[in-house]
N, C-alpha and C positions, 0 to 999 in steps of 0.2 A: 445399441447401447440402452440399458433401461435408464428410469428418474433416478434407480438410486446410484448406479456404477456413471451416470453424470454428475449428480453432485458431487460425490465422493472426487470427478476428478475435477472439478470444479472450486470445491473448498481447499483440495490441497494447492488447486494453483494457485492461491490467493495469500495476501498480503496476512493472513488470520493466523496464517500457520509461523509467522516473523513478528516480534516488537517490531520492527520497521515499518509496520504501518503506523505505528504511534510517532511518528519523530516528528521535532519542531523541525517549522524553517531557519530558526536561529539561535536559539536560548535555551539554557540549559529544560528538558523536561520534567515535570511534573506527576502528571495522571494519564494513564493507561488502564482503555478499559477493552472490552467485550461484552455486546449486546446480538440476542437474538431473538426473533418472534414474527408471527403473522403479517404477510403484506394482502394489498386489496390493489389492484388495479382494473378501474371498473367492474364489470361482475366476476374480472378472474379472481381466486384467491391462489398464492401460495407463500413461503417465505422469505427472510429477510436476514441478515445482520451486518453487523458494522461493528469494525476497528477501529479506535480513536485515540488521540492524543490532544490535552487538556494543559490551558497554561493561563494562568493570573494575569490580567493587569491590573490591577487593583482590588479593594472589597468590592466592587458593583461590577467588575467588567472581565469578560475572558475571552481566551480564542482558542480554535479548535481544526484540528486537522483528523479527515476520514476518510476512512477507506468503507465503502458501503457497494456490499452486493445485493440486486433485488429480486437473487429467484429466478423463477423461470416463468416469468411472463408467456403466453401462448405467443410465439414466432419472436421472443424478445428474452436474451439471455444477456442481461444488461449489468454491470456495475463502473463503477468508478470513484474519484477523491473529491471531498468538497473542503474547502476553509472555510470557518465559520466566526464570526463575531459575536458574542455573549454580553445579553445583560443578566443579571444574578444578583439573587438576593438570601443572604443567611439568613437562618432563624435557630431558634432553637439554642444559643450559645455556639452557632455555627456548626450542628451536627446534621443537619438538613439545610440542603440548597435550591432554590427552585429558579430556574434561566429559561430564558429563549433566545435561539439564535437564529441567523439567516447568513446565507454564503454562496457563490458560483458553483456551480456543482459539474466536473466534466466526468463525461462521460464516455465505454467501450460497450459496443450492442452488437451481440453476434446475431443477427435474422437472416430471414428469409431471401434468396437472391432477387433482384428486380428484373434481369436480363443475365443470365448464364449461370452454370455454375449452382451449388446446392445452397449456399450462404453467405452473406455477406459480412464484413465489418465495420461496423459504423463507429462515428464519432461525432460528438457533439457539445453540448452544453446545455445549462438548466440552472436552476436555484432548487437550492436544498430549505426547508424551513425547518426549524425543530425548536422542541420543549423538552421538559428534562427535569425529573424532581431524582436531587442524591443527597443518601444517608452515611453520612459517615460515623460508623461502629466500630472504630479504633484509629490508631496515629496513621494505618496504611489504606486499610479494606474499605471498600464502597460500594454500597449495594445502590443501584440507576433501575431507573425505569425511564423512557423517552421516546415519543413521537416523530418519525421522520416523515413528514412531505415533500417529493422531489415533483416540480412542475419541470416536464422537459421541454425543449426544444423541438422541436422535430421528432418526439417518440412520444410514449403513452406517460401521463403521470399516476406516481404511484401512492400509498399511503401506508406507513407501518408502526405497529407498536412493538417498542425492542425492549426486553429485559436481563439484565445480566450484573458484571463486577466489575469493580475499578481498582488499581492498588497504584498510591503515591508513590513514585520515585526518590521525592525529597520532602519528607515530613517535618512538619512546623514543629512537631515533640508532644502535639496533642492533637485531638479529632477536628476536623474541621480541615478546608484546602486554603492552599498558599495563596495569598492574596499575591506574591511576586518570584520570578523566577532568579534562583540564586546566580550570580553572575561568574564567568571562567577569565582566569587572566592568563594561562598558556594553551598552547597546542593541545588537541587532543592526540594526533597522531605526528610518528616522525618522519619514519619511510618502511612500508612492509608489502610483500611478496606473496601472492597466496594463491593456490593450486587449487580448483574446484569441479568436482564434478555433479551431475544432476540427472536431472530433465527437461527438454522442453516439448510443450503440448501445446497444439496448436487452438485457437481459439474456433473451431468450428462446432458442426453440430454434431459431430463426431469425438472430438476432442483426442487425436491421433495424436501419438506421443513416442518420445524416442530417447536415446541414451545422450545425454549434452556435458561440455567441459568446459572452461575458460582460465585464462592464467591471467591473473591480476597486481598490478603494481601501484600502489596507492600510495598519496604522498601530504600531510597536514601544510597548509599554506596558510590557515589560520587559526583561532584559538575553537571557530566555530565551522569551519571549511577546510574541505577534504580533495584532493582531484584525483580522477584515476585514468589507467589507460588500461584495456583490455582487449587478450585475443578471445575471440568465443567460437565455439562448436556447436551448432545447435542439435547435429546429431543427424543421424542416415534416411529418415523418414523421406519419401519422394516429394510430399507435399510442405515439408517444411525447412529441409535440410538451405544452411546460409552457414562460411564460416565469416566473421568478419572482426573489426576492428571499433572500439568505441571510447570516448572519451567523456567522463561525466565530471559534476562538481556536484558534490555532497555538502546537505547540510550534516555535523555529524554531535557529537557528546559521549560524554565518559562518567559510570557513575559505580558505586561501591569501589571505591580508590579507584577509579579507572580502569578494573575489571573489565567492564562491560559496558561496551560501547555497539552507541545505536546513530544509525545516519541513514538520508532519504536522498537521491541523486538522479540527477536527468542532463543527457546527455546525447549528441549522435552517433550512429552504429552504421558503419560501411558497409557494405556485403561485398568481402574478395572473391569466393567464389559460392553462386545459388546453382541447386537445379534447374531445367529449362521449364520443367510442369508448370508454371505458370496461370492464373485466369485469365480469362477470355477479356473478363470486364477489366483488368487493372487500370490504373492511372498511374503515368509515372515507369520509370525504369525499375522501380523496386532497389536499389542500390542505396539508397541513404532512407534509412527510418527514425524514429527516435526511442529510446530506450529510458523507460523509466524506472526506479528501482527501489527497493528498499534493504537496509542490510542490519544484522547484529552481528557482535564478534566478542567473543568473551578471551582474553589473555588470560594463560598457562603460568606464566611468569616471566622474565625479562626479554625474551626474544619471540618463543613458543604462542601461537593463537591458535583457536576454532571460529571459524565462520560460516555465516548461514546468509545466502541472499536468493533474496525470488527478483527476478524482472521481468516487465513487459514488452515486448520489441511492438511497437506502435507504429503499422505499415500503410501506404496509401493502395496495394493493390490485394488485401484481401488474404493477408497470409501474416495476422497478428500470433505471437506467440505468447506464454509464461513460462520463462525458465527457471527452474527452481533447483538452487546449489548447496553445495557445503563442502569446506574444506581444510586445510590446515595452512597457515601463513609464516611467516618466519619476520620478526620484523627487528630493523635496525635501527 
């Protein structure tokens, strides 16, 4: 597989290609952006970008959920989500903002195998640091520039300058960000059904990929919380093929009248039935992973939806996936 028909399938398994990488853990959303540009790790160079979601607590303070991938490190094909804490400072009548933030940063690294096998999956953790100067040039648009430094854990740290746009969710009616997030007093959801079909690619160095389905039942338990149960397919591939079972809680929100709604969920994923192909190195029976996700769904009109979700089945022996859906729901 060459650099470019890897990124390409790389970028599409990613959270970039979903609002759902933007979503709060609990409060209604705000800002939504996209950033791209140059990474450095040690003398390698290549690139970088990040998906984020941006929320007020006040004039001086914010927080931040990211989804950040770092390229392709020589023998490190790394990304993962960080939360970030925000100090900020307006200027300008509030059309320029300058922040710095810092946060845990976890992380998924496809490398090199230690002992069998062509590649491994790792997991870990880090702190993310960042700075961040944003112009806001109407009620929604936001043009960012921002530095990420991730110091890992147990992998290489990296260094990037990201550039790109942001557009507000819920506009104050003039330029400048919401100092606070507007607060929901019902349900986002009631109970709906949805049929989806995909892909899932495995996380190797390969990134083999196959035809995946899932049928989903979702059901609002709160104004901010969502649960779901799902059967999934991941598809015929010998090295990835799992059908199984999973149950998540979603943080979720509804916005342009409840059109459109966006939620982020993690939950466990059973495998009823896998292939035997197996690694040599696993840990573990492979039978329970965790699946993390993110989803948008935009309603048709009173029963009728579309949705779009990517997940990650997050495995302990070497056989992580992203599947990536879309489908139609029916809800009641």
């Amino acid at each position: 597989m060459t650099a470019i028909q890897t990124f390409i399938c790389r970028t599409a398994s990613s959270p970039l290609f979903l609002f759902g990488a933007f979503f709060p853990l609990a409060a209604s959303a705000q800002e939504v952006s996209m950033l791209a540009g140059p990474l450095v790790s040690g003398s390698a160079n290549t690139y970088s970008w990040a998906a984020s979601y941006r929320e007020g607590l006040g004039r001086y303070a914010a927080w931040s959920f990211s989804w950040i991938n770092e390229g392709h490190i020589p023998e490190h094909h790394r990304d993962g989500q960080t939360i970030q804490a925000w100090g900020r400072l307006p200027l300008w009548n509030d059309r320029l903002e300058l922040s710095v933030g810092a946060g845990p940063y976890r992380y998924f690294d496809t490398t090199a195998a230690k002992a069998g096998g062509d590649y491994s999956n790792t997991h870990g953790w880090g702190v993310a640091w960042s700075m961040r100067a944003a112009y806001y040039f109407d009620r929604r648009w936001i043009a960012q520039a921002q530095l990420n430094h991730v110091q890992a854990f147990g992998g290489p740290d990296t260094t990037a300058v990201l550039f790109g746009f942001g557009y507000q969710l819920e506009s104050k009616g003039e330029p400048g960000p919401r100092e606070r997030a507007l607060p929901r007093t019902s349900k986002v959801t009631t109970n709906e059904v949805t049929a989806m079909v995909g892909k899932t690619i495995l996380n190797s160095g390969s990134s083999e990929s196959a035809t995946a389905g899932s049928l989903e039942y979702r059901r609002g338990v709160w104004r901010y919380a969502d649960v779901t149960a799902s059967y999934i397919h991941e598809g015929s591939e010998n090295q990835s093929r799992r059908d199984g079972v999973a149950v998540q809680l979603w943080a979720t929100r509804a916005f342009f009248d409840d059109r459109l709604t966006l939620s982020a969920g993690v939950g466990p994923y059973v495998a009823i039935t896998q292939n035997d192909d197996l690694p040599q190195n696993r840990t573990g029976d492979g039978r329970i992973s965790a699946l993390v996700s993110v989803s948008a769904s935009y309603r048709l009109g009173q029963h009728w939806l579309t949705r779009a979700t990517w997940n990650r089945v997050v495995t302990r022996y070497n056989r992580d996936t992203d599947l990536i859906e879309a489908g139609v729901g029916w809800r009641f």
